[in-house]
Every structure is written in structure tokens, then in C-alpha cells.
C-alpha positions as CSV (number, residue, x, y, z in Angstrom):
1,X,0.0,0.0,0.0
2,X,3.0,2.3,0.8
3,X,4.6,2.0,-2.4
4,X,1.1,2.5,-4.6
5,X,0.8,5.6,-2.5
6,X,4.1,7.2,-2.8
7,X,3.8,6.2,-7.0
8,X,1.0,8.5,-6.8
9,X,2.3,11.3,-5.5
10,X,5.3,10.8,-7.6
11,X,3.5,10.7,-10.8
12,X,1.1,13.7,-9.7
13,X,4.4,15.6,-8.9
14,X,6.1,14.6,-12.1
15,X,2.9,15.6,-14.0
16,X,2.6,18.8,-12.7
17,X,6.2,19.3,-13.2
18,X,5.8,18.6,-16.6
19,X,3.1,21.0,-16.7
20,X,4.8,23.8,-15.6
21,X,8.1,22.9,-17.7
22,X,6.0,23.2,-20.9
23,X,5.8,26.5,-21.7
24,X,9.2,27.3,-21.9
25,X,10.0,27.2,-25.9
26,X,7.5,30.2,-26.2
27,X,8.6,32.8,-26.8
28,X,10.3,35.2,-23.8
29,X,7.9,38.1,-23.5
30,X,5.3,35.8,-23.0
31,X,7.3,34.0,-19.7
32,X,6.2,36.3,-17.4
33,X,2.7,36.3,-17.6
34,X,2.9,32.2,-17.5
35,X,5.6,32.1,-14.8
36,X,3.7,35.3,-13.0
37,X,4.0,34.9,-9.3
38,X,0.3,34.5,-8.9
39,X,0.5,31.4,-11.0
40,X,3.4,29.6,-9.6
41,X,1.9,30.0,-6.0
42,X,-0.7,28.3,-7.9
43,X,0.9,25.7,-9.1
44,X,3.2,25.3,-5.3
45,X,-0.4,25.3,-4.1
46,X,-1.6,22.3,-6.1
47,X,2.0,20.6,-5.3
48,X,0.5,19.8,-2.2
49,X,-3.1,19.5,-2.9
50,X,-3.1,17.5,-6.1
51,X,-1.6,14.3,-4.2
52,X,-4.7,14.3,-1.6
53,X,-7.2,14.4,-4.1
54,X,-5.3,11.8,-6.9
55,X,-4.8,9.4,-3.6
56,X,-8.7,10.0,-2.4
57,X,-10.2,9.5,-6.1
58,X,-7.5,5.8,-6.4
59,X,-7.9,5.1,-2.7
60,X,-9.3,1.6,-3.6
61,X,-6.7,0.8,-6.5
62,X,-3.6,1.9,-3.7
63,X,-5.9,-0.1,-0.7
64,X,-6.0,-3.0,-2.6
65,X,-3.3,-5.6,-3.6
66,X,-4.6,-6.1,-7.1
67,X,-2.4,-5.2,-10.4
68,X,-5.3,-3.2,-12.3
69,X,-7.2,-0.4,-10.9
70,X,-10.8,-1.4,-9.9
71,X,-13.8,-1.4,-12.1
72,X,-16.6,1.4,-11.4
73,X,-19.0,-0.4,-12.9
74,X,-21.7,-3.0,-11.2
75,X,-21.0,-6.6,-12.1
76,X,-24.3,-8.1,-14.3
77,X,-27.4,-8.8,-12.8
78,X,-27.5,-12.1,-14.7
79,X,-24.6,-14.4,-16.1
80,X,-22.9,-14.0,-19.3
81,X,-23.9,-17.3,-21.1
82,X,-27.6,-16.6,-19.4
83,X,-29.0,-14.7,-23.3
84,X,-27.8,-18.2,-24.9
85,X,-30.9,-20.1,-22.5
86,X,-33.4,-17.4,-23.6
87,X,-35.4,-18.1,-27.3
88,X,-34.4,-15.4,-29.7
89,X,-37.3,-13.5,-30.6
90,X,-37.4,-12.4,-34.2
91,X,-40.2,-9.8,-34.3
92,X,-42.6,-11.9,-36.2
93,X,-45.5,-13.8,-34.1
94,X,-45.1,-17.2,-36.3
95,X,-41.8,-17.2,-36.0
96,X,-41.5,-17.1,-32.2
């Protein structure tokens, strides 16, 4: 559990790392409005808030021992095979 929970907040750092690296082939006159001091207190802020809410929305996937992330989705009411037992109905009444 440890090490899923420090991969997150690796990859969220290295993310948002990336993030902020990207803008630097523009041109210069444009640096200062994206490296404006407003938006990298911005981007320190989400440094530390971006891990809480990456590890609270995968909290299952870093709980649990599994190597996939966990499925949102309900399992079927009914089995797979369960529309082979049922008689196909074709739309015409003397064809049943």
C-alpha cells in the first residue's frame, strides 16, 4: 500500500512538473505572464493538494493488492452465457 501511495504522489508531482516545464519554448515576452508569481503559488499550491485528491479518487486501486485499478462499474445482474438459454425473438409472431 505504501509503495502505490508514494507512486501516486510521484506521478502527480512529475505531472505537474511537466506541466509547468511546458511552456518554456515560447517565446520570452510571454514568460512572465505564465511564470507570473500568482501562478506559480498556484501551481506550489496544487503541489500539495493535487496528491490528496489523486490518492482520495484511487484510494481503492492503492488499498488494494490487485495489479489493475478497480472497475466502477456494477458486475451483471444475470450471467454472461444466461442470453444463450433465452429463445431469440425475431419480431414476427409465427416465427416465435
Amino acid at each position: 500500500m505504501a509503495v502505490r501511495l508514494a507512486g501516486a504522489v510521484l506521478v502527480t508531482w512529475i505531472g505537474l512538473t511537466v506541466l509547468l516545464l511546458a511552456p518554456a519554448p515560447l517565446p520570452e515576452q510571454w514568460r512572465y505572464y505564465i511564470y507570473s508569481p500568482a501562478s506559480v503559488g498556484l501551481w506550489m499550491l496544487s503541489m500539495f493538494l493535487a496528491p490528496i485528491v489523486v490518492c482520495a479518487v484511487r484510494w481503492r486501486w492503492i488499498k488494494s493488492g490487485s495489479r489493475s485499478a478497480p472497475s466502477r462499474t456494477a458486475p451483471a445482474p444475470w450471467p454472461q452465457h444466461a442470453h444463450r438459454d433465452r429463445p431469440t425473438w425475431t419480431g414476427r409472431p409465427d416465427q416465435g
